[in-house]
PDB file with one MODEL, atoms N, CA, C and O in Angstrom:
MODEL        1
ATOM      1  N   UNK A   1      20.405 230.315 203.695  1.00  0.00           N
ATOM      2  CA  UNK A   1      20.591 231.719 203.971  1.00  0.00           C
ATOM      3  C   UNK A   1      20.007 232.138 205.311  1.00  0.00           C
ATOM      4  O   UNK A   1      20.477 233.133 205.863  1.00  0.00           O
ATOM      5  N   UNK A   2      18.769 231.282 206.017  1.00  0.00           N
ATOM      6  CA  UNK A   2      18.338 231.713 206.823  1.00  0.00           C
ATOM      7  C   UNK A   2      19.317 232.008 207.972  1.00  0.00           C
ATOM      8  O   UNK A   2      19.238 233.032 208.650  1.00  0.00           O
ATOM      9  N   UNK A   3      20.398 230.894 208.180  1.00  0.00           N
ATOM     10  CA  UNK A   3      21.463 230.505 209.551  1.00  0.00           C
ATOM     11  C   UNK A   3      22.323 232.102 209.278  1.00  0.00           C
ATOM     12  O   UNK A   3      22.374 232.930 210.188  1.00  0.00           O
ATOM     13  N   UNK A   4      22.903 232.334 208.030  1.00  0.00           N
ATOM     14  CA  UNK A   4      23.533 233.658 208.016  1.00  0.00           C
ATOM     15  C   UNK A   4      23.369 234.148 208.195  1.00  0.00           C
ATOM     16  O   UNK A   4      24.221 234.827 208.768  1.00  0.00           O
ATOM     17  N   UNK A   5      21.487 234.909 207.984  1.00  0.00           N
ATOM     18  CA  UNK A   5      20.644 236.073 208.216  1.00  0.00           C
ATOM     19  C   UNK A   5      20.374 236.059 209.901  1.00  0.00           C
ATOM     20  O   UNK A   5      20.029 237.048 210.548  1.00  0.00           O
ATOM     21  N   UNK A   6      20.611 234.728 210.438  1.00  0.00           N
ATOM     22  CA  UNK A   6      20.229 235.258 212.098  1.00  0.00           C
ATOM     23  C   UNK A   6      21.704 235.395 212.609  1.00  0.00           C
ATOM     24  O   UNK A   6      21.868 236.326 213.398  1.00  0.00           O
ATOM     25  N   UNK A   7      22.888 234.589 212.285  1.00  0.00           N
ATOM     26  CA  UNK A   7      24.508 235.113 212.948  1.00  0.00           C
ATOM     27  C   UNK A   7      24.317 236.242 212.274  1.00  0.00           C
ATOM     28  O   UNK A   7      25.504 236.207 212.599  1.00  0.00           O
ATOM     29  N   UNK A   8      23.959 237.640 211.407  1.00  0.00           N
ATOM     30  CA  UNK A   8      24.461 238.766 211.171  1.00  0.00           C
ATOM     31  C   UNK A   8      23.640 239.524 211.815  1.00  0.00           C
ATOM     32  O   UNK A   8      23.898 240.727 211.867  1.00  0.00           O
ATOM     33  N   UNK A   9      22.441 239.003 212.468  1.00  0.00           N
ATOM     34  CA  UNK A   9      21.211 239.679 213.336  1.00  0.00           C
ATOM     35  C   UNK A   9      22.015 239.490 214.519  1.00  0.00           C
ATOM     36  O   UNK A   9      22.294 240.514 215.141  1.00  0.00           O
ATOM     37  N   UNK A  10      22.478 238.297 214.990  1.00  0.00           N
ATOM     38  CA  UNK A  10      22.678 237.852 216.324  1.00  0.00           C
ATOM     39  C   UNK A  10      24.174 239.095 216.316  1.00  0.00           C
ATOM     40  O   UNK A  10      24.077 239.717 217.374  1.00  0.00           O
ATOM     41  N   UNK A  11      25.124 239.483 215.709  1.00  0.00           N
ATOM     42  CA  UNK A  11      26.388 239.934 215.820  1.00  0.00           C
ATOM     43  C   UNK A  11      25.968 241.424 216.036  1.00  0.00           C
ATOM     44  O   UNK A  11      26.598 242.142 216.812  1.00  0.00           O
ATOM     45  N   UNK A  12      24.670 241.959 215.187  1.00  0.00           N
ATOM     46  CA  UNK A  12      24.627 243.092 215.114  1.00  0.00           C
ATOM     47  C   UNK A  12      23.584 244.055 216.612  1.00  0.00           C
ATOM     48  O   UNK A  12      23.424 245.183 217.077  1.00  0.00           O
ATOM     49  N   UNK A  13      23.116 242.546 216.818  1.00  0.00           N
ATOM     50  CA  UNK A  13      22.428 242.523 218.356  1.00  0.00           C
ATOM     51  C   UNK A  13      23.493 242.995 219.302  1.00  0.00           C
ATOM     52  O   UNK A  13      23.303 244.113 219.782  1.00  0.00           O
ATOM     53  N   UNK A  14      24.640 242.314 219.680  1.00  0.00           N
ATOM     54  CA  UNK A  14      25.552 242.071 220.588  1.00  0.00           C
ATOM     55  C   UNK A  14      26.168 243.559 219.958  1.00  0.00           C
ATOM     56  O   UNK A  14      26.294 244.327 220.912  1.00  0.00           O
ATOM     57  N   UNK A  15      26.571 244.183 218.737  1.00  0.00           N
ATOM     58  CA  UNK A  15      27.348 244.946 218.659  1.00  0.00           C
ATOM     59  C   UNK A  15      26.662 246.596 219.272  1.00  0.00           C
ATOM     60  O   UNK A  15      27.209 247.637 219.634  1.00  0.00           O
ATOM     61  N   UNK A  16      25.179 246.147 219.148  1.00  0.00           N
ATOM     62  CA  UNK A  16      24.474 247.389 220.140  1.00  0.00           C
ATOM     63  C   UNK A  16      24.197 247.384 221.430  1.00  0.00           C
ATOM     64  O   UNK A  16      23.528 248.170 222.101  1.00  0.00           O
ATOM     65  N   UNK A  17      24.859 246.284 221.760  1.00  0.00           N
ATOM     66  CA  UNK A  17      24.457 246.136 223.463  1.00  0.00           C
ATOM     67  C   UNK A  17      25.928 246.672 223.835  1.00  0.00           C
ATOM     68  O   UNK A  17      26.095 247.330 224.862  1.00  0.00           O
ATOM     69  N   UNK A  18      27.123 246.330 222.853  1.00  0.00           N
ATOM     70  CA  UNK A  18      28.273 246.936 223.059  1.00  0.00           C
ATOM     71  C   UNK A  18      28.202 248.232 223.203  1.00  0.00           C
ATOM     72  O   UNK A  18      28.838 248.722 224.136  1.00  0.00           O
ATOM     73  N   UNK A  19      27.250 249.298 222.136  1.00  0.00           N
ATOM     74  CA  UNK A  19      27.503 250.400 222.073  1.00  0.00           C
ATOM     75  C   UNK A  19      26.796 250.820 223.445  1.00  0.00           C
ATOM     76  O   UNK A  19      27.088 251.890 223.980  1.00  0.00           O
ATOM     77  N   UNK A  20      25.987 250.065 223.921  1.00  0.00           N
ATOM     78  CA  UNK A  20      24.811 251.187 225.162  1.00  0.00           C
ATOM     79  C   UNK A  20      25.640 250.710 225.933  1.00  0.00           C
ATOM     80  O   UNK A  20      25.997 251.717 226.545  1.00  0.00           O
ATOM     81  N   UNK A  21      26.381 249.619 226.467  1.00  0.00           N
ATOM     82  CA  UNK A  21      27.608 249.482 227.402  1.00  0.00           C
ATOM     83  C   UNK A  21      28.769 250.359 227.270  1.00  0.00           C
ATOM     84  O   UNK A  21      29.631 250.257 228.142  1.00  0.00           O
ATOM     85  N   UNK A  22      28.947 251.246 226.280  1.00  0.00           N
ATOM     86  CA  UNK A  22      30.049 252.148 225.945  1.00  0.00           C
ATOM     87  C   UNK A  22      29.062 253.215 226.326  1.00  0.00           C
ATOM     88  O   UNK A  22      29.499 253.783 227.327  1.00  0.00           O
ATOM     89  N   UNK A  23      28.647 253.399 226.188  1.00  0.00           N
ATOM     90  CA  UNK A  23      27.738 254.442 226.102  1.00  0.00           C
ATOM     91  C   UNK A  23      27.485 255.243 227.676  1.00  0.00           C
ATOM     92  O   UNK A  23      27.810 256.379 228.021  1.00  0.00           O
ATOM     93  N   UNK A  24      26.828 254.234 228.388  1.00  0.00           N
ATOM     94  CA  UNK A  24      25.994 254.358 229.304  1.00  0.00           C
ATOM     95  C   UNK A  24      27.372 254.219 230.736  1.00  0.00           C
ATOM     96  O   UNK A  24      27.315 254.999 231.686  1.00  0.00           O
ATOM     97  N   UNK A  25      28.313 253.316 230.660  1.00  0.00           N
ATOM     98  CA  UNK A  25      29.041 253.028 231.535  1.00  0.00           C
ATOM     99  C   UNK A  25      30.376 252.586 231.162  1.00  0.00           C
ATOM    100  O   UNK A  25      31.055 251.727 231.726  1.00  0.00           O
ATOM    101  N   UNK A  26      30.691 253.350 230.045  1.00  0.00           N
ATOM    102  CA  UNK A  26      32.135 254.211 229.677  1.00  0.00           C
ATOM    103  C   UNK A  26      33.162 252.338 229.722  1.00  0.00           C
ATOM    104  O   UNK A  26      34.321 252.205 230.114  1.00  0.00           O
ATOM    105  N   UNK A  27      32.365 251.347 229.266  1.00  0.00           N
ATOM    106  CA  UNK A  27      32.622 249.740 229.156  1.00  0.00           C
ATOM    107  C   UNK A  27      33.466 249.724 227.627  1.00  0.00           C
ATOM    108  O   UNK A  27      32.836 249.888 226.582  1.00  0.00           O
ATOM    109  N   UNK A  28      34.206 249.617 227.632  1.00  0.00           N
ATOM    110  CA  UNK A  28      34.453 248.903 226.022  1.00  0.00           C
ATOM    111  C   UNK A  28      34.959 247.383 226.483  1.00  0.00           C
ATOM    112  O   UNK A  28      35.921 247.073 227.186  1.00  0.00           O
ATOM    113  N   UNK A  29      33.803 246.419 225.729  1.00  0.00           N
ATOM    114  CA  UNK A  29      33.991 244.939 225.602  1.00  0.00           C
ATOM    115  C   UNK A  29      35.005 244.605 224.858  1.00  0.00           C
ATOM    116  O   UNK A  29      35.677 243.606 225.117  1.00  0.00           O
ATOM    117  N   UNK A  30      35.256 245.406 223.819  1.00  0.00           N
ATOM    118  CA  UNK A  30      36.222 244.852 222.574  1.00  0.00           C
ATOM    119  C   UNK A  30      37.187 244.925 223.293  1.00  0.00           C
ATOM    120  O   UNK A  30      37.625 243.823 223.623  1.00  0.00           O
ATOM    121  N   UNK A  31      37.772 245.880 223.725  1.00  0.00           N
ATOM    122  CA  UNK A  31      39.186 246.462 223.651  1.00  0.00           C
ATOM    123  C   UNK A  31      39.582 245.707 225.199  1.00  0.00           C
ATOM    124  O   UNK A  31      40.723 245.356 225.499  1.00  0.00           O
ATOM    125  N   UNK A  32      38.603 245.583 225.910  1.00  0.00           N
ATOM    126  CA  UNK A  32      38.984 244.771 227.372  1.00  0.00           C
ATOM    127  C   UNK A  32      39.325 243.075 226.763  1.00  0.00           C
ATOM    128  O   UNK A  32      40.091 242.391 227.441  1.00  0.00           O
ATOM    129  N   UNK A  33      38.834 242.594 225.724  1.00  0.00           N
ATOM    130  CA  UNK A  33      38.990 241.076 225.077  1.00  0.00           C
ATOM    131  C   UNK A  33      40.029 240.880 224.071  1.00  0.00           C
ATOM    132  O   UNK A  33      40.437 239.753 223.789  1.00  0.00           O
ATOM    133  N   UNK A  34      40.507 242.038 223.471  1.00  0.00           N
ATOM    134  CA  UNK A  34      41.519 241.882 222.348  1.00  0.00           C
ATOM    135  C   UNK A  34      42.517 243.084 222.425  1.00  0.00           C
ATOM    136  O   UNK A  34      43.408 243.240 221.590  1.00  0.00           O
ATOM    137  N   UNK A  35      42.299 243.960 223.532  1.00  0.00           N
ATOM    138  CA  UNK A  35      43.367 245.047 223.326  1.00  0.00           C
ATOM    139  C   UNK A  35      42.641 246.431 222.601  1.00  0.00           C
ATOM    140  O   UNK A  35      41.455 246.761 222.623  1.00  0.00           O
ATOM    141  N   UNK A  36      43.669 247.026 222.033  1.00  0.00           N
ATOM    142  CA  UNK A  36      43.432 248.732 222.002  1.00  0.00           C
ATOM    143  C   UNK A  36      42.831 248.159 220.223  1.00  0.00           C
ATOM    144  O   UNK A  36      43.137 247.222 219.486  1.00  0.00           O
ATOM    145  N   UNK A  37      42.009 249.138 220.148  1.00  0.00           N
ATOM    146  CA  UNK A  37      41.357 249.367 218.616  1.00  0.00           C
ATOM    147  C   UNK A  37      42.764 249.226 217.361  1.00  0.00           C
ATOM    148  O   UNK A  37      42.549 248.615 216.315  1.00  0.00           O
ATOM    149  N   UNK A  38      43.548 249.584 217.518  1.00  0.00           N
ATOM    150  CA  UNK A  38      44.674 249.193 216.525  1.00  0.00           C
ATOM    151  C   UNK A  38      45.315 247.630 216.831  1.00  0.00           C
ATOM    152  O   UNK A  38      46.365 247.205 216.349  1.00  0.00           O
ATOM    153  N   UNK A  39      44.651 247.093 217.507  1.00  0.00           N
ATOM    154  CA  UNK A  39      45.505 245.404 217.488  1.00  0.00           C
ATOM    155  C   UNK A  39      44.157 244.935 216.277  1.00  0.00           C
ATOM    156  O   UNK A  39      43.053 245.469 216.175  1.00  0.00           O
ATOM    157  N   UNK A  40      44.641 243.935 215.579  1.00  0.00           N
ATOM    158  CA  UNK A  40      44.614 243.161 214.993  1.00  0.00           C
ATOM    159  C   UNK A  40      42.903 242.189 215.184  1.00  0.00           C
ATOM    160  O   UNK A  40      41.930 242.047 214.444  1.00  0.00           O
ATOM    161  N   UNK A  41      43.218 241.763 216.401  1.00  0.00           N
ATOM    162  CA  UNK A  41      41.655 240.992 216.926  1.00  0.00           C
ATOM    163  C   UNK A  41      40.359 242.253 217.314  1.00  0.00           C
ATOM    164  O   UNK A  41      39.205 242.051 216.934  1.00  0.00           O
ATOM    165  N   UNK A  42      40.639 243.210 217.902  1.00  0.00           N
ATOM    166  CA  UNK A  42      39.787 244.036 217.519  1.00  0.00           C
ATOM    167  C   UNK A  42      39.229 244.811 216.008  1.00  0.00           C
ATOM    168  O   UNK A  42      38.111 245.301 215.849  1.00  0.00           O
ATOM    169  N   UNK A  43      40.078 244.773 215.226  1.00  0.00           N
ATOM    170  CA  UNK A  43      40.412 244.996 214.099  1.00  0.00           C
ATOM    171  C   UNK A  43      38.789 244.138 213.349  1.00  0.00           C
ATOM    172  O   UNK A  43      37.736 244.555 212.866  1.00  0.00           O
ATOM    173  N   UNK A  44      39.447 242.665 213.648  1.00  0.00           N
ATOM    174  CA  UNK A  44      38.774 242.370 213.106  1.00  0.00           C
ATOM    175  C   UNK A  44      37.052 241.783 213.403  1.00  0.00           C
ATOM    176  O   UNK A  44      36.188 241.294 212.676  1.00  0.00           O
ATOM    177  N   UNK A  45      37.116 242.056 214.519  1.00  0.00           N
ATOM    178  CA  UNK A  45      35.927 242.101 215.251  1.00  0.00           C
ATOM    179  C   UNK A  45      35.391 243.177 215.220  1.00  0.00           C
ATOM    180  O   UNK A  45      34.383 243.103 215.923  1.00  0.00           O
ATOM    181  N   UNK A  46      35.516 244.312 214.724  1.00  0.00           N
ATOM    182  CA  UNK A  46      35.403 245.198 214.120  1.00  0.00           C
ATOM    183  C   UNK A  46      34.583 244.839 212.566  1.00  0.00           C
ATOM    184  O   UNK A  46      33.425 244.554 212.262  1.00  0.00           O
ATOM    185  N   UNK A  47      35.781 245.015 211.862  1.00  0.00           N
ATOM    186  CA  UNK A  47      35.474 244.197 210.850  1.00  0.00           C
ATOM    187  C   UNK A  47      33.954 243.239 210.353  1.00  0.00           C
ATOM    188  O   UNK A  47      33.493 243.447 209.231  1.00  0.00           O
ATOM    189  N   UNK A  48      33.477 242.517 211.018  1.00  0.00           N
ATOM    190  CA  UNK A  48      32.691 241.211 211.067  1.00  0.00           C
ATOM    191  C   UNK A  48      31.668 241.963 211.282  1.00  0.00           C
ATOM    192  O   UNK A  48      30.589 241.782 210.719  1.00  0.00           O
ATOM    193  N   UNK A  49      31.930 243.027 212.242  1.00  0.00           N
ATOM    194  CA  UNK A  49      30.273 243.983 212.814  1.00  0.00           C
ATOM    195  C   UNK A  49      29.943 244.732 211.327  1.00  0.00           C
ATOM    196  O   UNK A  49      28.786 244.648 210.915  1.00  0.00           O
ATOM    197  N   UNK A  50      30.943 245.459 210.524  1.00  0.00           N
ATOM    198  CA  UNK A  50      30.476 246.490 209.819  1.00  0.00           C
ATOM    199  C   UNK A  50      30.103 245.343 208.529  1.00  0.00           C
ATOM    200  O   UNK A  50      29.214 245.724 207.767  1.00  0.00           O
ATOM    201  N   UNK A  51      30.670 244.088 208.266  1.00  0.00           N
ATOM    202  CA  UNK A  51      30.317 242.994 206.898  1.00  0.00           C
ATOM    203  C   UNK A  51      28.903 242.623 208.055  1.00  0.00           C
ATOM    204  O   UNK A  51      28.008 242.298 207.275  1.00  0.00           O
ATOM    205  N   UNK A  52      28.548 242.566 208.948  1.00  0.00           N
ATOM    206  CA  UNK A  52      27.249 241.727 209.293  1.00  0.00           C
ATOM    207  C   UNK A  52      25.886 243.246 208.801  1.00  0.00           C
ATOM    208  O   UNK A  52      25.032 243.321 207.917  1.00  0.00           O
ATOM    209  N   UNK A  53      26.185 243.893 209.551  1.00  0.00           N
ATOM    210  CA  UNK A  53      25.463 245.544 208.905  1.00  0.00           C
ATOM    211  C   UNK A  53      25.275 245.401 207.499  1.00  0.00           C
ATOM    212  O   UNK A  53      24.120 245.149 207.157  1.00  0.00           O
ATOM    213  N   UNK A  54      26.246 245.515 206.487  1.00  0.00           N
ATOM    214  CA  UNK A  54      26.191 245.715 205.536  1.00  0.00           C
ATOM    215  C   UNK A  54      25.151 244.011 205.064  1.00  0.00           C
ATOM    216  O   UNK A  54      24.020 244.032 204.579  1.00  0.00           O
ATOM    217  N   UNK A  55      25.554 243.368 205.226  1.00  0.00           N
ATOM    218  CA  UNK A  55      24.134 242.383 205.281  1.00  0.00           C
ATOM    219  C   UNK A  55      23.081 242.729 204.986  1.00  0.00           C
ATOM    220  O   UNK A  55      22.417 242.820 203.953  1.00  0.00           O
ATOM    221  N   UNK A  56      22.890 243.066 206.750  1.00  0.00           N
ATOM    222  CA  UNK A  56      21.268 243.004 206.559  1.00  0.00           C
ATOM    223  C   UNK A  56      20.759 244.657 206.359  1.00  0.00           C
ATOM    224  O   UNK A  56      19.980 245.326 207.037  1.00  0.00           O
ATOM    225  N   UNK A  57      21.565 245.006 205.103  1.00  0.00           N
ATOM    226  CA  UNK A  57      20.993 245.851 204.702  1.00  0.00           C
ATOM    227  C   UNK A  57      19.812 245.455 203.403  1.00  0.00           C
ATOM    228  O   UNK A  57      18.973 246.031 202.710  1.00  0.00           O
ATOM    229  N   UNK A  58      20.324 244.226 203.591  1.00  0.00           N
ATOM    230  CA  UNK A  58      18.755 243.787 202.293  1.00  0.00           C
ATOM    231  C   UNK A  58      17.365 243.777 202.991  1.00  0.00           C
ATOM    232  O   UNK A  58      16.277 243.358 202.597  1.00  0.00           O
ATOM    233  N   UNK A  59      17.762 244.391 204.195  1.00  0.00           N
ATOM    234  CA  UNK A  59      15.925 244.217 204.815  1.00  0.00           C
ATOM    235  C   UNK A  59      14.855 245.283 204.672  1.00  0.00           C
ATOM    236  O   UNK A  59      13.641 245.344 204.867  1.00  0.00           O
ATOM    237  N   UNK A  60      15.968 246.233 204.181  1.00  0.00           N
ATOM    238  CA  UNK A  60      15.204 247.114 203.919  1.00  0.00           C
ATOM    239  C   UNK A  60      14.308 247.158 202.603  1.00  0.00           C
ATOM    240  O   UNK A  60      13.455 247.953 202.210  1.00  0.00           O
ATOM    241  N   UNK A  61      14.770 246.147 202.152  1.00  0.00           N
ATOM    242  CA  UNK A  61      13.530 245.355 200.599  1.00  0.00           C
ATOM    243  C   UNK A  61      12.347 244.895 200.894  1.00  0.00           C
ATOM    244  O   UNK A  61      11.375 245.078 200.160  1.00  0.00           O
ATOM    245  N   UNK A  62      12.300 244.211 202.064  1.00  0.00           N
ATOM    246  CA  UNK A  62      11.039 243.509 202.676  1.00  0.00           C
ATOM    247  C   UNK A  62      10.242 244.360 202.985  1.00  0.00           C
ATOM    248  O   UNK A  62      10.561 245.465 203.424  1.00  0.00           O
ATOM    249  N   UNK A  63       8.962 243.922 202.779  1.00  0.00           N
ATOM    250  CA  UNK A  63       7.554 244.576 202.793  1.00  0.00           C
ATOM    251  C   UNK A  63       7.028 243.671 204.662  1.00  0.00           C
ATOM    252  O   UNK A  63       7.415 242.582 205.085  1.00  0.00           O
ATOM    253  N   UNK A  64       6.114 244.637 205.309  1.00  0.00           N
ATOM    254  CA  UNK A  64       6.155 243.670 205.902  1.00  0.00           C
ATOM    255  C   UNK A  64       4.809 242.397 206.488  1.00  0.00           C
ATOM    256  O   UNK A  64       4.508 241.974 207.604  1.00  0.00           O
ATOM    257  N   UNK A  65       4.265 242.120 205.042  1.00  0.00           N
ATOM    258  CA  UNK A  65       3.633 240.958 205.211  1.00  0.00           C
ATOM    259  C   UNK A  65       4.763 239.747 204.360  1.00  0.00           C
ATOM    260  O   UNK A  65       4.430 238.615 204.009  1.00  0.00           O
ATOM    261  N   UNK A  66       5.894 240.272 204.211  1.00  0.00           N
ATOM    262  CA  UNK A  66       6.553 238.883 203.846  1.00  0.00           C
ATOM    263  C   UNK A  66       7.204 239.358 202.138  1.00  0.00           C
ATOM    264  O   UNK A  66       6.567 240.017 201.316  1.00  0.00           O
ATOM    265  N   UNK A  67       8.503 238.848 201.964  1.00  0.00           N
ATOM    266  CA  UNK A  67       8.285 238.991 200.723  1.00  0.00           C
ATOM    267  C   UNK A  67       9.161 240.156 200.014  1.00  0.00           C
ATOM    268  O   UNK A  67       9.157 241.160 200.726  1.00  0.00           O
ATOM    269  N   UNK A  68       9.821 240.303 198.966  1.00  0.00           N
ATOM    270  CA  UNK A  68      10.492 241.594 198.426  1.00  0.00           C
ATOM    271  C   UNK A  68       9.283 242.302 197.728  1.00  0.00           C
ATOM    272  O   UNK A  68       8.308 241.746 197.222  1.00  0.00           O
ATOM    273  N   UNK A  69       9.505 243.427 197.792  1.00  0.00           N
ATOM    274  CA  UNK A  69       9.021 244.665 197.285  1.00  0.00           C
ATOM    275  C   UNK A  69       9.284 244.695 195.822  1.00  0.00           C
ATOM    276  O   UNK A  69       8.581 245.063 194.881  1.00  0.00           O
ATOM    277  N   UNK A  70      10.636 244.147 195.893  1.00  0.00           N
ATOM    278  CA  UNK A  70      11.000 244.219 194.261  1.00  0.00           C
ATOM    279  C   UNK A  70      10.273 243.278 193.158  1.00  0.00           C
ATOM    280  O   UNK A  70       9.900 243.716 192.070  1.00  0.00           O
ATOM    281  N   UNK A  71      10.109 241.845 193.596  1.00  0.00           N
ATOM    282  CA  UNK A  71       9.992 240.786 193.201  1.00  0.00           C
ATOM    283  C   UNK A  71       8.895 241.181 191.640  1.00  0.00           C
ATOM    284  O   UNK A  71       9.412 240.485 190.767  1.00  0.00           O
ATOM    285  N   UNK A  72       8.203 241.624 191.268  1.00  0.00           N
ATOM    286  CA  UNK A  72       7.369 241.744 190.503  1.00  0.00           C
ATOM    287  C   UNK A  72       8.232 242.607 189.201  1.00  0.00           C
ATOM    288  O   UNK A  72       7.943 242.316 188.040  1.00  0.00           O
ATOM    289  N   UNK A  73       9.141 243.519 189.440  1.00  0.00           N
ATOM    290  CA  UNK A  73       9.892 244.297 188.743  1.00  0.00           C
ATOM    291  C   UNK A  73      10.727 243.680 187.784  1.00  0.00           C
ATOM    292  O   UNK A  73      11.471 244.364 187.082  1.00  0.00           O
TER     293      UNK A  73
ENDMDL
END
């Protein structure tokens, strides 16, 4: 699980450097690499960002000396 937990860190890294590049200097990476937001490869690169998010939404369980919060429950 660890290799998954850093590609959905590593995707969700890159997908905020996308946004401050949109952001800051009007850049869209996606749409310059796969076309307009309705093609297909943006689509799904799209896609991959919002399943990597939804991920590591289990981090918000971790305590942070290590460890789930839940685990005792």
């Amino acid at each position: 699980m660890k290799l998954l937990d850093r590609i959905a860190l590593t995707i969700l890294i890159l997908a905020g450097l996308h946004l401050l590049a949109s952001g800051i200097f009007d850049i869209n990476v996606i749409e310059m690499m796969f076309g307009t937001v309705e093609s297909t490869g943006a689509k799904v690169v799209y896609g991959i960002i919002g399943v990597s998010a939804l991920w590591c939404l289990k981090y918000y369980g971790y305590t942070p000396e290590g460890g789930s919060r839940l685990r005792g429950r």
